[in-house]
C-alpha positions in Angstrom: 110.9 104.2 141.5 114.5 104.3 141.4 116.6 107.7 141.1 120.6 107.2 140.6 122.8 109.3 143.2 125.6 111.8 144.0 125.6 114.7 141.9 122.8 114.0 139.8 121.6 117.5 139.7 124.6 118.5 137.5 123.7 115.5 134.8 120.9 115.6 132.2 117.8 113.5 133.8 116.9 110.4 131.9 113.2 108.9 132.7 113.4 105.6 131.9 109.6 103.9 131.4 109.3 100.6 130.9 106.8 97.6 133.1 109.6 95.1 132.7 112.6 95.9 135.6 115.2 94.1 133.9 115.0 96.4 131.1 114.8 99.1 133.6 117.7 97.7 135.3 119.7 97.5 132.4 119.2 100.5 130.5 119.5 102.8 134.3 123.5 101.3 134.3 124.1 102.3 131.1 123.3 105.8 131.3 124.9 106.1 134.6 128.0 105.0 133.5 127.7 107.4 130.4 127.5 110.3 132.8 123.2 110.3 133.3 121.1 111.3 136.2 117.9 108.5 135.6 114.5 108.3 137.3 112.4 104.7 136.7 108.9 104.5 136.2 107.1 101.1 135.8 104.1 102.4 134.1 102.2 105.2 132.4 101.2 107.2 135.8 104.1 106.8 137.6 105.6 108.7 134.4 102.8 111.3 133.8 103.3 112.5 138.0 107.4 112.2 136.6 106.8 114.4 133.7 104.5 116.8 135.5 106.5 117.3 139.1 110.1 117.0 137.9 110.6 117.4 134.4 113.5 115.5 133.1 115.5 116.3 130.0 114.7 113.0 127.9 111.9 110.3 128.3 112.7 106.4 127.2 109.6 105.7 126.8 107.7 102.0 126.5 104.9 101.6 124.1 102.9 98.9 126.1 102.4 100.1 129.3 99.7 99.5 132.1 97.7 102.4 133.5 98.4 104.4 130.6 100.1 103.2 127.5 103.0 104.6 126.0 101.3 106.8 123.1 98.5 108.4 125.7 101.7 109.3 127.7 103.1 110.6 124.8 100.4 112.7 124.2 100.0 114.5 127.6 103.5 114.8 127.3 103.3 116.6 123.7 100.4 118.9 124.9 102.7 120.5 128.0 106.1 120.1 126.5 108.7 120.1 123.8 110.7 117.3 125.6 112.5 114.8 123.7 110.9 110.9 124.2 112.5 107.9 122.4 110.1 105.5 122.3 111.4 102.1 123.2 108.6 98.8 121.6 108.4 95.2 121.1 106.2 96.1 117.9 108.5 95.9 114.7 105.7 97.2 112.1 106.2 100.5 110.1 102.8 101.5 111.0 103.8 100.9 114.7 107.0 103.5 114.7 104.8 106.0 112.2 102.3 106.6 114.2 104.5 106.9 116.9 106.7 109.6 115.5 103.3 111.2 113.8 102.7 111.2 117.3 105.6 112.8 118.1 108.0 110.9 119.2 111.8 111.9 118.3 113.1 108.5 117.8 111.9 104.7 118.3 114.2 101.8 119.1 112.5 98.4 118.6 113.3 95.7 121.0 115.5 93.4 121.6 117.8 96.0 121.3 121.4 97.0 122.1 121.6 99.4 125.4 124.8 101.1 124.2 122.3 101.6 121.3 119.6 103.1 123.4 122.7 105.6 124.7 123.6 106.3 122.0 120.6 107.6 120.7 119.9 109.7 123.5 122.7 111.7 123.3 122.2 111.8 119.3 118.6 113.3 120.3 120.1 115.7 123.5 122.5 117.3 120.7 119.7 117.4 117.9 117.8 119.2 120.8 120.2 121.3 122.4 120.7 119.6 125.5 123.7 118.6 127.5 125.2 115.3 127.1 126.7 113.0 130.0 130.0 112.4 128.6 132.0 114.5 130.4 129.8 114.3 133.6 130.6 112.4 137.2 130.7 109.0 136.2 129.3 106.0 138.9 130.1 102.1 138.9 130.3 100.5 142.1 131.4 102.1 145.1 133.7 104.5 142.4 132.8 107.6 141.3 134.6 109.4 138.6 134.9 113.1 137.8 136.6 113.8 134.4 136.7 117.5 134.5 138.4 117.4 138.1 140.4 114.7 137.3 139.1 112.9 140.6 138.7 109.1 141.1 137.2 108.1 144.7 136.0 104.0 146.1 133.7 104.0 149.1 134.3 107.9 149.3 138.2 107.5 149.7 140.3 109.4 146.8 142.2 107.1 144.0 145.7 108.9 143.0 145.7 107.5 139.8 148.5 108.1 137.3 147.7 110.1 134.0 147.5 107.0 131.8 145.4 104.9 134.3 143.1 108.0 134.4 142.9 108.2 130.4 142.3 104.9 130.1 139.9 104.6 132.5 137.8 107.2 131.0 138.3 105.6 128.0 136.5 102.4 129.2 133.3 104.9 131.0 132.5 106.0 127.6 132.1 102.7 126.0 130.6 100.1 128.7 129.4 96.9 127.7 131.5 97.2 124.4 134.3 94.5 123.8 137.6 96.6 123.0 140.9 95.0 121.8 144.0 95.5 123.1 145.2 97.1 119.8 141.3 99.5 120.0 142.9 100.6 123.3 146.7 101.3 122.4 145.1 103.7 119.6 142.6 105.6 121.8 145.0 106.3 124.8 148.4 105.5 123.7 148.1 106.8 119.6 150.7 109.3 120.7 153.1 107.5 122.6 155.7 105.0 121.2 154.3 102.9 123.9 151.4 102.5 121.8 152.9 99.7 119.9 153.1 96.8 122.4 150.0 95.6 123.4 151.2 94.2 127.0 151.2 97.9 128.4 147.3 97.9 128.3 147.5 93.9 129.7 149.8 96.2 132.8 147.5 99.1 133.3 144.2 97.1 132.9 146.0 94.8 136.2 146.9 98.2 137.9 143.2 99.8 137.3 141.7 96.7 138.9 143.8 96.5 141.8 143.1 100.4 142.8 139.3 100.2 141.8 137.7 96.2 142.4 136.7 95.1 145.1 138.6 91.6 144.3 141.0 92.1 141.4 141.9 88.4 140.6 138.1 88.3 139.7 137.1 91.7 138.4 133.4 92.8 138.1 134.1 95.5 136.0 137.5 95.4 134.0 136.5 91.9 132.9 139.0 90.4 130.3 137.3 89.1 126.9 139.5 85.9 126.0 141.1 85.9 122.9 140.2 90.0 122.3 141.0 92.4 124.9 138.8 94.0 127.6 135.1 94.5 128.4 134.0 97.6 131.0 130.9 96.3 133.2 129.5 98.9 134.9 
């Protein structure tokens, strides 16, 4: 069972229940780098003792499960609790994702399916619920963690001085990870006020400066990884 670090008490808590760990795998990055505390489970027991001792504050929730399956956790979970679950299925059918939400389920994502998707919808639910959502939360990739509200950047514990447009652009790339932006996608969200705005080269400069202060090897970047021909993909 896997729980993500630092600071996680001050970010909503995502249970994340699903029997295949790539899945798992995937999804728990996402929601980290969107500004989520996450908790694993790999089946329907490990995430009824999840539920029951530590109650998080959303459950992505698989539909074929062993030990329990997803709807007979669903069901403990609706007779103690209000907490929002989004169930996540390889079933496609209308009758499958009705008698899941009959069930009471508060959304249902079929699979294959996108993970910026999957966060997506959880913060769609968290708002429709009244939760908190991760956007503005610590932030993890790596060996970096990022604090938007403080304004802090630290590697391997160590503080990053970045300058104001390295930090807004930076935070522009933690709220959409695994999404292919262009150069000219960029200019607008950072630069829209700035008469730099209109040459694309000053993101091609500050995407080389972010990767020197924050990868590990910046002439081969795991995060800040260039999409030929487009612009800029953020890994987390």
């Amino acid at each position: 069972m896997f729980v993500s670090s630092a600071s996680a008490a001050e970010r909503p808590r995502i249970l994340v229940v699903d029997d295949e760990p790539m899945v798992r795998e995937v999804l728990c990055q996402y929601l980290v780098a969107d500004g989520f505390s996450v908790v694993e489970a790999e089946n329907g027991d490990e995430a009824v003792d999840v539920v029951s001792t530590e109650p998080p504050d959303l459950v992505l929730l698989d539909l074929m499960l062993p030990k329990r399956n997803g709807l007979e956790v669903l069901a403990f979970i609706r007779r103690t609790s209000a907490l929002p679950v989004i169930l996540l299925t390889a079933r496609g059918e209308e009758a499958d994702r009705v008698r899941g939400l009959e069930a009471g389920a508060d959304d249902y994502v079929v699979k294959p399916f996108s993970a910026r998707e999957v966060t997506a919808r959880v913060k769609t639910v968290l708002r429709r619920t009244g939760e908190p959502v991760g956007d503005a939360m610590c932030t993890t990739f790596g060996d970096v963690e990022v604090d938007p509200a403080r304004r802090l950047v630290t590697k391997a514990g160590d503080e990053v001085d970045l300058p104001r447009k390295e930090f807004e652009l930076l935070t522009c790339f933690l709220s959409h990870p695994g999404e292919a932006l262009s150069r000219e996608d960029l200019l607008q969200k950072v630069w829209a006020s700035s008469t730099e705005w209109q040459d694309p080269s000053t993101v091609t400069v500050h995407v080389r400066r972010l990767r020197g202060r924050l990868e590990d090897d910046p002439s081969n970047p795991a995060h800040f990884v260039t999409v030929f021909g487009h612009g800029y993909r953020f890994e987390p």
